[in-house]
C-alpha positions in Angstrom: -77.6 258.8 -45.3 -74.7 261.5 -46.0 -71.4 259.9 -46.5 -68.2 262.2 -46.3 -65.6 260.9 -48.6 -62.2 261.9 -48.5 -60.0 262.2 -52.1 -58.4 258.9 -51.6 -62.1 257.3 -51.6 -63.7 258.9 -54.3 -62.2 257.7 -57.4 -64.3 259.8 -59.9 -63.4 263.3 -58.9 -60.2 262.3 -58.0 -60.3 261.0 -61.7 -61.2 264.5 -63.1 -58.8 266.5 -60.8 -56.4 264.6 -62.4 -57.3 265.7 -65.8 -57.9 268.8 -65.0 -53.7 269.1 -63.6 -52.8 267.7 -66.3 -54.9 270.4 -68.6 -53.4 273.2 -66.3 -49.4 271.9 -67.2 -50.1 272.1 -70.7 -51.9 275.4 -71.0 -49.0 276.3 -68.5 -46.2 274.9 -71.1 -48.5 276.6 -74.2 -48.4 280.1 -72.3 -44.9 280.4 -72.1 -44.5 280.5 -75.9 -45.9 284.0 -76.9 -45.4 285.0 -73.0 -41.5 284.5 -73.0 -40.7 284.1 -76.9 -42.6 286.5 -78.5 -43.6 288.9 -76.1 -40.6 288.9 -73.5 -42.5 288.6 -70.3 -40.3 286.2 -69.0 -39.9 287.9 -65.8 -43.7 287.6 -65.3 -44.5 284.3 -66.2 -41.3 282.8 -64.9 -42.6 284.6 -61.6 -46.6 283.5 -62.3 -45.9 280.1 -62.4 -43.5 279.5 -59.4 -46.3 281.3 -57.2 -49.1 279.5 -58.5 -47.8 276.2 -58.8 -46.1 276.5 -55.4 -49.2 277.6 -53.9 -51.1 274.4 -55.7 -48.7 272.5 -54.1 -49.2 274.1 -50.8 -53.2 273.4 -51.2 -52.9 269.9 -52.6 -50.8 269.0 -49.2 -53.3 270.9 -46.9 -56.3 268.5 -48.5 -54.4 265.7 -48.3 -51.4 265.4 -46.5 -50.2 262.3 -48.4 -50.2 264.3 -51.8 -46.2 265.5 -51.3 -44.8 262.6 -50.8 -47.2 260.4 -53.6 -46.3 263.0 -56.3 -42.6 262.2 -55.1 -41.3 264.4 -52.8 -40.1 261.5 -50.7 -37.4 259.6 -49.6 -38.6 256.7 -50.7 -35.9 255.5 -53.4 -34.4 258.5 -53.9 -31.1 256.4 -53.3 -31.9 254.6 -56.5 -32.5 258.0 -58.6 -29.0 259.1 -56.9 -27.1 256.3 -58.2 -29.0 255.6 -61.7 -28.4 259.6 -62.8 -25.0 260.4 -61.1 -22.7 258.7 -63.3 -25.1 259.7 -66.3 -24.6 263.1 -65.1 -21.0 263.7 -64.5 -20.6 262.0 -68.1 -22.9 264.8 -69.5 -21.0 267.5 -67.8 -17.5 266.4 -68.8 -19.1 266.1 -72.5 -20.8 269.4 -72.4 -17.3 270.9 -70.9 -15.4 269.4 -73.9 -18.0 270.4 -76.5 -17.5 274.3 -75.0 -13.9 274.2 -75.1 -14.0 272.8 -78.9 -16.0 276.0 -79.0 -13.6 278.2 -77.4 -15.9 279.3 -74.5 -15.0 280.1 -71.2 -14.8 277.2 -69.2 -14.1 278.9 -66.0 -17.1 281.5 -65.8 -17.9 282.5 -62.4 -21.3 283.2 -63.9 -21.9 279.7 -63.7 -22.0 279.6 -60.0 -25.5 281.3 -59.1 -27.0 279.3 -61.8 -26.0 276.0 -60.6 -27.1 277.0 -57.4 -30.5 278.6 -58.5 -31.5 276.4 -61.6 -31.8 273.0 -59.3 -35.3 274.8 -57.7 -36.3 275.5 -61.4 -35.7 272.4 -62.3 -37.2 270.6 -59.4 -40.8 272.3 -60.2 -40.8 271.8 -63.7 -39.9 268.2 -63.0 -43.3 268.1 -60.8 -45.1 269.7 -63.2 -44.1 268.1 -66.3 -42.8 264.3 -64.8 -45.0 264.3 -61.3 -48.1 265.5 -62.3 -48.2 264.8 -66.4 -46.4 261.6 -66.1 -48.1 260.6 -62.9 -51.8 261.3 -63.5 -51.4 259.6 -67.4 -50.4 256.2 -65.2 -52.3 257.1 -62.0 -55.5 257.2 -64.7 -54.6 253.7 -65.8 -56.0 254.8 -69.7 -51.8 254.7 -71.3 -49.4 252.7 -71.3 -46.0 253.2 -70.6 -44.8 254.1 -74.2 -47.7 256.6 -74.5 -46.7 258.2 -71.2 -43.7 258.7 -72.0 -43.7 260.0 -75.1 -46.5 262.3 -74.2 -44.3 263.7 -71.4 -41.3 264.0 -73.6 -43.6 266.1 -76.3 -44.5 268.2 -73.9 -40.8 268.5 -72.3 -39.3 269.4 -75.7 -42.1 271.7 -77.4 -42.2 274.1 -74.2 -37.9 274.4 -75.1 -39.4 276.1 -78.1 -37.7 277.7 -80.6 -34.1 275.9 -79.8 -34.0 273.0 -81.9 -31.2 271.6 -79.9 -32.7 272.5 -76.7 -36.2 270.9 -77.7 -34.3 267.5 -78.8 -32.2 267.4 -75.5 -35.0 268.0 -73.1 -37.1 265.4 -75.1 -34.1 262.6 -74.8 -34.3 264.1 -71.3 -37.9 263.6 -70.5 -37.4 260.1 -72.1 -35.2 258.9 -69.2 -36.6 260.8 -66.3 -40.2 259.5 -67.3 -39.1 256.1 -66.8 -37.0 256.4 -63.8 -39.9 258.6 -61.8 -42.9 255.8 -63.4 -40.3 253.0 -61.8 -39.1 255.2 -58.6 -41.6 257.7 -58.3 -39.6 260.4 -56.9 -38.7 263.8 -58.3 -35.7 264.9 -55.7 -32.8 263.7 -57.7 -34.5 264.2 -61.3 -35.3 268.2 -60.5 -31.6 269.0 -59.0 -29.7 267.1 -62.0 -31.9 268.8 -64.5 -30.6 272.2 -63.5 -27.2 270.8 -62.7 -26.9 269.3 -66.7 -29.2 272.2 -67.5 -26.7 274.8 -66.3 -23.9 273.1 -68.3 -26.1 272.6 -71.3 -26.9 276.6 -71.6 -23.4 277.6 -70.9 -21.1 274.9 -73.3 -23.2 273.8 -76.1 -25.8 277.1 -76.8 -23.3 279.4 -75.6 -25.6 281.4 -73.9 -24.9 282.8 -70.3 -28.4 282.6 -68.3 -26.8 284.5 -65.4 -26.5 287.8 -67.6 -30.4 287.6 -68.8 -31.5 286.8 -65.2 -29.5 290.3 -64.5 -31.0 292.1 -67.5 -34.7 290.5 -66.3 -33.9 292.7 -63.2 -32.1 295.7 -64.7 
């Protein structure tokens, strides 16, 4: 007797598919070293992995429908995330403003406008990649616990920020705090537009560095 199982019902596969993401993230993470920091492709790969992983996306929903909102594109306690990061947040950027003014950079850089409004979507998708699907497969496996998860996922976070020490250690603090809000919330809304929000602010007033003129020299 033939018995058609859907991915919900088969625990097994479902088991490996779930390594096997989780493999794909980290080769993903790995690539961008020699792709973007030694070989400066970062056009390319920045541009491989928003089509792939979108499309993933796209294919995961389409075999099960339930897929977008488990990974935690949902509603469900997004009001939580809100209020746990938002005063986190706006502390972060007033510190971040003040460290760039001890500095002596421009505070008011129009530069800063397309990047807050762009970074948010890059930040959203690597919080599914690195939070939703790392994060969320290591519990969803039921082999880790909690401290293992998370400092897995903060590893991975920081060592991808390769080779800015200060970068690696604030997206590993970071990864810290947004893996235990998405294992408690499990919801990536708020966690992906705040990491480009504080990202934004991080590049600009404490490295000093202006994204929105390499993402112009990327295209020049």
């Amino acid at each position: 007797m033939l018995v058609n199982l859907s991915e919900q019902d088969s625990p097994l596969p479902n088991q490996g598919l779930k390594k096997l993401e989780i493999g794909a993230v980290v080769l993903t993470g790995l690539l961008k070293i020699p792709l973007m920091n030694w070989w400066d492709l970062k056009l390319p790969y920045i541009l491989s992995v928003i089509l792939f992983w979108s499309g993933y996306l796209y294919w995961r929903t389409r075999k099960n429908p339930s897929f977008f909102r488990e990974v935690g594109f949902s509603k469900v306690n997004h009001w939580q995330t809100f209020k746990m990061l938002t005063p986190l947040a706006l502390l972060s950027l007033l510190v971040f403003a003040l460290i760039g003014y001890s500095k002596g950079y421009l505070l008011l850089n129009w530069h800063i406008l397309p990047i807050v409004l762009l970074y948010p979507v890059w930040g959203l998708l690597q919080q599914f990649l690195v939070v939703g699907i790392v994060a969320g497969n290591l519990s969803d496996l039921n082999r880790y616990s909690t401290f293992w998860i998370v400092g897995i996922t903060a590893f991975i976070f920081g060592i991808v920020h390769y080779p800015f020490p200060i970068l690696m250690a604030g997206t590993f603090l970071l990864a810290i705090l947004y893996t235990l809000l998405y294992l408690r919330w499990r919801n990536l809304w708020w966690l992906g537009f705040y990491h480009g929000i504080v990202g934004c602010f991080f590049y600009f007033y404490v490295m000093g560095k202006d994204p929105y003129a390499e993402l112009m020299l990327l295209f020049g």
